[in-house]
C-alpha positions in Angstrom: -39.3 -39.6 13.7 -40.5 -37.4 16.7 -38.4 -35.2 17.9 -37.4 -36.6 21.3 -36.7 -39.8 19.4 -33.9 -38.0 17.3 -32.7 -36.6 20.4 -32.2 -40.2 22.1 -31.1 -41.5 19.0 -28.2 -39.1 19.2 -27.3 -38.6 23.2 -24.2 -41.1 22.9 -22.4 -39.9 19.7 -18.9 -40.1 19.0 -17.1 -36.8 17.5 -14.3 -37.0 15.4 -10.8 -34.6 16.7 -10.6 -33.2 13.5 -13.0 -33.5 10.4 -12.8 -36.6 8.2 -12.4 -36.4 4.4 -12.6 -39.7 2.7 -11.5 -39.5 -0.7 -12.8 -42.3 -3.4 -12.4 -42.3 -7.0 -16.1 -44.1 -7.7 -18.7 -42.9 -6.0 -20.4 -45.5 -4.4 -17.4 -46.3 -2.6 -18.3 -43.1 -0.7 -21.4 -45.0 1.1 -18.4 -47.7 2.8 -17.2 -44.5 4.9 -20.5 -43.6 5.6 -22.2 -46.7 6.9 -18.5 -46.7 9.1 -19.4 -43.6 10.4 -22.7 -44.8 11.9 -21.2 -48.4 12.6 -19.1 -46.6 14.8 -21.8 -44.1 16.6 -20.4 -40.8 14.4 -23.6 -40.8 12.9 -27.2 -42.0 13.9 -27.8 -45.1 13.0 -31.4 -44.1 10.9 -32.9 -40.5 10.0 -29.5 -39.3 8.3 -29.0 -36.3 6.2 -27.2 -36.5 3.3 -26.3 -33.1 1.1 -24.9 -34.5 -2.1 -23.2 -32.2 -4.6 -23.3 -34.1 -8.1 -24.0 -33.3 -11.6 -25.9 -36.3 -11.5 -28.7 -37.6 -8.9 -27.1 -41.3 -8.0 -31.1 -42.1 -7.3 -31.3 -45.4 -9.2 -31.3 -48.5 -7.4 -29.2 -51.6 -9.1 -31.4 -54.2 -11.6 -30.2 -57.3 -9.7 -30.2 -56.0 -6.1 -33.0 -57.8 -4.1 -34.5 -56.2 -1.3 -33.6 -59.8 0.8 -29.8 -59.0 -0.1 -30.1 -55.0 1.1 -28.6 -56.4 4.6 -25.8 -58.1 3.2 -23.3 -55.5 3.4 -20.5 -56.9 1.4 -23.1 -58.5 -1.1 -25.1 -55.2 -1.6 -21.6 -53.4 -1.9 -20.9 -55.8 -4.8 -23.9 -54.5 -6.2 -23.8 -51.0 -6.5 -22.5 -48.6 -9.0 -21.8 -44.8 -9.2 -25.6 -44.1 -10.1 -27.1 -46.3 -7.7 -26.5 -46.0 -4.1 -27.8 -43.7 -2.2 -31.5 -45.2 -1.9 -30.4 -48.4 -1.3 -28.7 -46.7 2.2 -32.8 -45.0 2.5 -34.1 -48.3 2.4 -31.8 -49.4 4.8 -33.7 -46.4 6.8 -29.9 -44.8 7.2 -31.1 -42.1 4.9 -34.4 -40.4 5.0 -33.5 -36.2 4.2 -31.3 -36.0 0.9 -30.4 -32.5 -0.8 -29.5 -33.1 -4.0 -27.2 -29.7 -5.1 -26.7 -29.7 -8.6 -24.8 -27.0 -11.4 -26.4 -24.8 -13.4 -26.5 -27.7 -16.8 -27.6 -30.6 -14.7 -31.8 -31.0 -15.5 -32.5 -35.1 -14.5 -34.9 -33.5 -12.0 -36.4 -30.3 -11.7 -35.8 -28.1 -8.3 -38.4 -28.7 -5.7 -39.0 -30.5 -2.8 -40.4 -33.7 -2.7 -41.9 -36.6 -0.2 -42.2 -40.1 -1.2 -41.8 -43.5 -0.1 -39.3 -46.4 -0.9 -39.8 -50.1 -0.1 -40.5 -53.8 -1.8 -42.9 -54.3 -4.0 -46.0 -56.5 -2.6 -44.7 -60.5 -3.8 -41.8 -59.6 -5.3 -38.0 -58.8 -3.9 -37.5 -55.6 -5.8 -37.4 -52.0 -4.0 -39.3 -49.6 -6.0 -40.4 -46.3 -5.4 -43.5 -43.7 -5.3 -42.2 -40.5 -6.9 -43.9 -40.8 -10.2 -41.0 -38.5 -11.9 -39.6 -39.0 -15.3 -36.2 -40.1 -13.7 -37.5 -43.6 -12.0 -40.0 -44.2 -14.2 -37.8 -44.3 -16.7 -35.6 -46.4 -15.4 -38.8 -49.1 -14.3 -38.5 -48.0 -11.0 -42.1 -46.5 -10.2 -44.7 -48.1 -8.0 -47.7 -46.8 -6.2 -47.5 -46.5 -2.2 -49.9 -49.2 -1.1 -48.2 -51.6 -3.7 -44.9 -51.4 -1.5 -44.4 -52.8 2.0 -41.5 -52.6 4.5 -41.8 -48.6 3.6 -39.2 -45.7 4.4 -40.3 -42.2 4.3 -38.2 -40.3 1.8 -37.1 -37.0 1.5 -35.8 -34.9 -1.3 -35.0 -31.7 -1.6 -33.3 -30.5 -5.2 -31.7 -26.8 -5.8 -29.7 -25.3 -8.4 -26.6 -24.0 -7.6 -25.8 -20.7 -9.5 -23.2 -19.1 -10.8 -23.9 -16.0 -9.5 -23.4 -15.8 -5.4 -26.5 -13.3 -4.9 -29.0 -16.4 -5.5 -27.8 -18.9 -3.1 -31.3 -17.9 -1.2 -31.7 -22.0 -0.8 -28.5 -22.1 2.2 -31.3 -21.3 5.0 -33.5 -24.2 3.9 -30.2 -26.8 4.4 -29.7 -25.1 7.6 -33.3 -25.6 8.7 -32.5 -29.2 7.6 -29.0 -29.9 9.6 -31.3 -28.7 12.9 -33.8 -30.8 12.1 -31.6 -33.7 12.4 -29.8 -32.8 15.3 -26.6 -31.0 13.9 -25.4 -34.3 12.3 -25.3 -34.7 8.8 -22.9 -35.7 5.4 -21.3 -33.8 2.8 -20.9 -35.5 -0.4 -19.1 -34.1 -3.4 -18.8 -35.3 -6.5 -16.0 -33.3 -8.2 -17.9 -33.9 -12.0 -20.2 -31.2 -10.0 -17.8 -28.2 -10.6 -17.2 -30.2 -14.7 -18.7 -32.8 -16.6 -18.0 -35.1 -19.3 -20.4 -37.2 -20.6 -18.3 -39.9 -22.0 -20.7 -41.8 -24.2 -20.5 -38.5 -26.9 -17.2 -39.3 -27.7 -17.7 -43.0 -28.0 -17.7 -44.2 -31.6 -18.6 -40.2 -32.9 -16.9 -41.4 -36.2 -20.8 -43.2 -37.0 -22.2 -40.3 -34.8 -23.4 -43.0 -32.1 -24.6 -41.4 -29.3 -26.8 -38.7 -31.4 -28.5 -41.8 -33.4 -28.7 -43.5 -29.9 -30.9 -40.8 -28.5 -33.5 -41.2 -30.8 -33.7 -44.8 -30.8 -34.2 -44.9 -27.0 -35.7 -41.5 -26.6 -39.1 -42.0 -24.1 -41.0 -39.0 -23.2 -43.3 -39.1 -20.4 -46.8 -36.8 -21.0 -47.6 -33.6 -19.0 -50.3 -34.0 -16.4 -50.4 -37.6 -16.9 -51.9 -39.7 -14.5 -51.5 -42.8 -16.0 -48.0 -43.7 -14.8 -47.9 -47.7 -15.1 -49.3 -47.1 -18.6 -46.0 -45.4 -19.5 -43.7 -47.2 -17.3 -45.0 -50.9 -19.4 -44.1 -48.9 -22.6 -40.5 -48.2 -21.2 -40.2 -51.5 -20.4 -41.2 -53.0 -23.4 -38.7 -50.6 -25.1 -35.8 -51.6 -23.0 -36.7 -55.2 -23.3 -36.9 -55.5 -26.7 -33.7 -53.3 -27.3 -31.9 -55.3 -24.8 -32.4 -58.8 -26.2 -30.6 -57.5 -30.0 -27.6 -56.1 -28.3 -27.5 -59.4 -26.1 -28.4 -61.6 -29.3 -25.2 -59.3 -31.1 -22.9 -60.4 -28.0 -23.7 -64.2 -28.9 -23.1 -63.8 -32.3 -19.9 -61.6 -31.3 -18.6 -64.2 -28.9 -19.4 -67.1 -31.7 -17.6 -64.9 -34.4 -20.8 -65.7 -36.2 -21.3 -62.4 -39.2 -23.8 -59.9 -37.7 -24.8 -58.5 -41.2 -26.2 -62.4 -42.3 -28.4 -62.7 -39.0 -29.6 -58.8 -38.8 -32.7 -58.9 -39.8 -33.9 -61.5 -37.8 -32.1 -60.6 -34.8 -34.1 -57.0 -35.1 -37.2 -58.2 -35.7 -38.1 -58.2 -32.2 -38.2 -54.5 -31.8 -41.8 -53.6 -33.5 -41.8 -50.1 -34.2 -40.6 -50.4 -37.5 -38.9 -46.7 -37.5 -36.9 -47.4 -34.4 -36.0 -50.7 -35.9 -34.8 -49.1 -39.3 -33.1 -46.4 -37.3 -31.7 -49.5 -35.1 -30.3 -51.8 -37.6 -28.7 -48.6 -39.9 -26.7 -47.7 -36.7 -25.5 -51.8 -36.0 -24.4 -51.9 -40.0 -22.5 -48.4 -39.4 -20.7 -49.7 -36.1 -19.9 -53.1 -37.5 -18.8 -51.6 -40.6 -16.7 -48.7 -39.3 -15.8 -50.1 -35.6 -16.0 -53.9 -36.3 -14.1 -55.4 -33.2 -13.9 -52.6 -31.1 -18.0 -52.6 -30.6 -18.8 -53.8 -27.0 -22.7 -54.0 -28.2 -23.3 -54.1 -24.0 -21.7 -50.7 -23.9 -23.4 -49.3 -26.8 -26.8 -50.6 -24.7 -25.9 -48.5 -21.9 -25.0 -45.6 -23.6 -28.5 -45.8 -24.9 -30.3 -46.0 -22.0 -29.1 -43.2 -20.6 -31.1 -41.2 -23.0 -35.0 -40.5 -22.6 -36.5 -37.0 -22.7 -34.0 -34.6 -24.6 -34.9 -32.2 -22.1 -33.3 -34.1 -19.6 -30.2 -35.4 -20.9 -27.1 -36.9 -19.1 -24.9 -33.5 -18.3 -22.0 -32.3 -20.5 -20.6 -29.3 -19.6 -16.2 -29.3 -19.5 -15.9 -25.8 -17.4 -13.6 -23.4 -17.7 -11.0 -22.8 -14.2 -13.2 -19.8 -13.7 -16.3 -21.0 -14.1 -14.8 -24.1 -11.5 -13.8 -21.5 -8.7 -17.1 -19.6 -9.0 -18.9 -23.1 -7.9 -16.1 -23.3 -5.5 -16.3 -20.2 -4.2 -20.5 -20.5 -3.2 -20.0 -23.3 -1.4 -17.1 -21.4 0.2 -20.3 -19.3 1.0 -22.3 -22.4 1.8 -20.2 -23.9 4.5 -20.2 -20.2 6.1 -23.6 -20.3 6.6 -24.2 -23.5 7.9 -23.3 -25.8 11.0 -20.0 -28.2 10.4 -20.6 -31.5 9.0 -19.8 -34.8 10.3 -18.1 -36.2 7.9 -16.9 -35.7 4.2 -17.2 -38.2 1.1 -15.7 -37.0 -2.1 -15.5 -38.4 -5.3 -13.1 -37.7 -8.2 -15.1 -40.0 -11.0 -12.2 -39.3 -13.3 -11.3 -42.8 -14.2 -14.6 -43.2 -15.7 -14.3 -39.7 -17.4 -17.1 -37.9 -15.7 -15.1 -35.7 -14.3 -12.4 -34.2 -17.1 -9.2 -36.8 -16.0 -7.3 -33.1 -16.9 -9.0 -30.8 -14.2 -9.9 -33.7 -11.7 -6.7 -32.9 -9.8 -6.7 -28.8 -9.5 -10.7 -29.5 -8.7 -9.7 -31.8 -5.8 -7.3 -29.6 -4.5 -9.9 -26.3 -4.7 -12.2 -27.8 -2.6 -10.0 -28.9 -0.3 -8.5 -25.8 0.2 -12.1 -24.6 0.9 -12.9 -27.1 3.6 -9.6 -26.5 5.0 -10.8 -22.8 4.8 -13.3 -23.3 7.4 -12.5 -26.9 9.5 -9.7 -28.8 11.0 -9.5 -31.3 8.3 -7.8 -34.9 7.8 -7.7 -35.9 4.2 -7.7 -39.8 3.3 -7.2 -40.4 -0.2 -8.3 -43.6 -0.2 -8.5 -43.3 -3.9 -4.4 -44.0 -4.1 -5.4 -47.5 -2.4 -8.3 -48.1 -4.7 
C-alpha cells in the first residue's frame, strides 16, 4: 500500500481514552476484539500490524475453512482454533505485517524476515500459502504463487527474545515497523510465551505415547530442496493414511467392536512397514494399558504435532525468575516503542499450555508492566468465557 494510501486510510480514526486490554482464555478469541477494533474505526480497516508474543506461531489456517466462508464472521469464528487464526485475518487483508516474538526454546521457525503471499488455490476453495518452510508444508499448506488467486501480500518478521536484556537489538526494527503503518498497531500476548507446557508429554506417559508418537509421524523436509510439492504429497500421504486407522479405531470404539481382532487389517493401509510395526505396537500398548480412556482422535493430534525433531512443539515450565526476566525486556520493549492501540492477551491455561499454576502471577506481571507505562483498562473477558 503507498504511502499516501495509509495515510487516508487512517485520517478518521477513533482513539480509545485509556488503553484497552481484552483478556481471553483461548487465543483465537483474541481476533473477536481485534476485528471490533477496526469495525469500529480504532484500527484500519486493511494493512494492520500485528506483534504477537507466543511460544507458538498461530500460522496455520483450519482444515475445513473455505476461502468462500472467510467472510462469514460468525461462521469462520466457529472455525478457528488457538493455532489457526491469524492468517485467516491476512486473507481477510486486515493483516499484512506480523512480528512473531518468540522465547528462547520456541524453534517452529527460524528468525528472519520473510515475504510471501496468501490466497485460494486456482479451482479449489482452500487458502494456501507461498512460504515454502517446514512449518506449512508440513501441515499441507504450501502452494506456489501463480497457483493462488485473490492474493494478499504477507509479511513476517520472527525474533528471538533473549534472556539477557543487552541483545534486544531487534526493538528498532518493530519501531521502524509501527511507523510504517502509521502509529497504529496490536499487541498480542500469549502468557504460554513467558512458560510452556506441552500437554501431549504427559498424555498416556505410562506407554511412553508421545516419544513413540514422534517417530511414527516424524517428516523431515531436505536442505536446499527445491522440490517442495514432492515432499508436501509425502506428508500428505502420511497423514492420510495415519488418519484413516485412528478414524477406523473410533468406529470400532464407538461399536465396542475388539481392536486387537481387527488390527491388522485396519493397519494395513499405512505401507511403510516400520512405521506400521512401530504403529500397531503403540495401539496394543494403549488399548492394553489405557483401554477406555484412549480418545484415538486425540492420540492423532498429538501426533501431528510432531515432524522434524528439530523443531518440536515447545516445553519449557519456567522458573518465576526466568518469567520476570521475559517480563522485564518487554518492560524494555514498550520503552522503546510508540503505544499500541489495543491489547489481546491470552492465558491458554485451560488447555495446559500455559502452567494452570503460574498462569495467574504471569497475568498479573504483565499487567503490571503495561500498567507501568499506559493508562490501561483491563477486560477479563476470560471470567465471561
Amino acid at each position: 500500500m503507498a504511502k499516501g494510501l495509509v495515510q487516508a486510510n487512517t485520517m478518521s480514526l477513533n482513539k480509545y481514552s485509556s488503553l484497552p486490554v481484552h483478556i481471553v482464555e483461548d487465543h483465537n478469541n483474541a481476533l473477536y476484539h481485534m476485528l471490533r477494533a477496526i469495525g469500529s474505526k480504532h484500527l484500519p480497516f486493511d494493512g494492520n500490524l500485528l506483534v504477537h508474543f507466543d511460544s507458538h506461531p498461530d500460522l496455520l489456517i483450519p482444515d475445513d475453512l473455505k476461502a468462500s466462508e472467510v467472510f462469514d464472521v460468525n461462521l469462520m469464528e466457529s472455525k478457528l482454533s488457538i493455532e489457526n487464526w491469524i492468517l485467516v485475518a491476512a486473507y481477510m487483508g486486515h493483516f499484512k505485517k506480523i512480528v512473531w516474538v518468540k522465547p528462547p526454546w520456541s524453534n517452529q521457525i527460524e528468525d528472519g524476515d520473510y515475504k510471501f503471499v496468501i490466497g485460494k488455490e486456482k479451482d479449489k476453495d482452500c487458502i494456501k500459502v507461498s512460504l515454502p518452510c517446514l512449518y506449512f508444508i508440513s501441515e499441507l499448506l504450501y502452494c506456489k504463487e501463480e497457483e493462488l488467486e485473490e492474493k494478499k501480500d504477507v509479511q513476517l518478521f520472527v525474533r528471538t527474545m533473549s534472556f539477557e536484556p543487552a541483545q534486544q537489538t531487534w526493538f528498532s526494527k518493530i519501531n521502524e515497523l509501527i511507523q510504517e503503518s502509521s502509529g497504529y498497531y496490536i499487541l498480542d500476548i500469549d502468557l504460554d510465551f513467558f512458560t510452556t507446557l506441552n500437554p501431549f508429554i504427559a498424555m498416556h506417559s505410562e506407554v511412553n505415547m508421545y516419544e513413540r508418537l514422534k517417530n511414527i509421524y516424524k517428516f523431515i523436509l531436505p536442505q536446499g530442496t527445491s522440490d517442495y510439492y514432492k515432499f508436501q504429497d509425502e506428508r500428505r500421504s502420511q497423514i492420510t493414511q495415519l488418519r484413516e486407522v485412528f478414524d477406523k479405531l473410533d468406529e470400532l470404539r464407538n461399536g465396542e467392536e475388539e481392536i486387537g481382532t481387527h488390527l491388522e487389517s485396519v493397519a494395513s493401509v499405512v505401507t511403510k512397514t516400520e512405521l506400521r510395526q512401530a504403529l500397531v505396537s503403540l495401539i496394543i500398548d494403549l488399548d492394553k494399558t489405557c483401554s477406555d480412556d484412549v480418545d484415538w482422535g486425540i492420540v492423532h493430534n498429538a501426533g501431528c504435532t510432531c515432524d522434524d525433531p528439530k523443531s518440536e512443539l515447545p516445553h519449557h515450565i519456567s522458573s518465576e525468575e526466568d518469567i520476570r526476566k521475559l517480563a522485564g525486556n518487554l518492560d524494555k520493549m514498550l520503552s522503546a516503542i510508540k503505544e499500541p492501540t489495543l491489547v489481546t492477551m491470552a492465558r491458554s491455561s485451560l488447555d495446559d499450555y500455559c502452567p494452570p499454576d503460574q498462569v495467574d502471577m504471569v497475568e498479573e506481571e504483565i499487567c503490571n508492566v503495561l500498567q507501568k507505562h499506559h493508562q490501561i483498562e483491563c477486560l477479563p473477558h476470560y471470567k465471561d468465557e
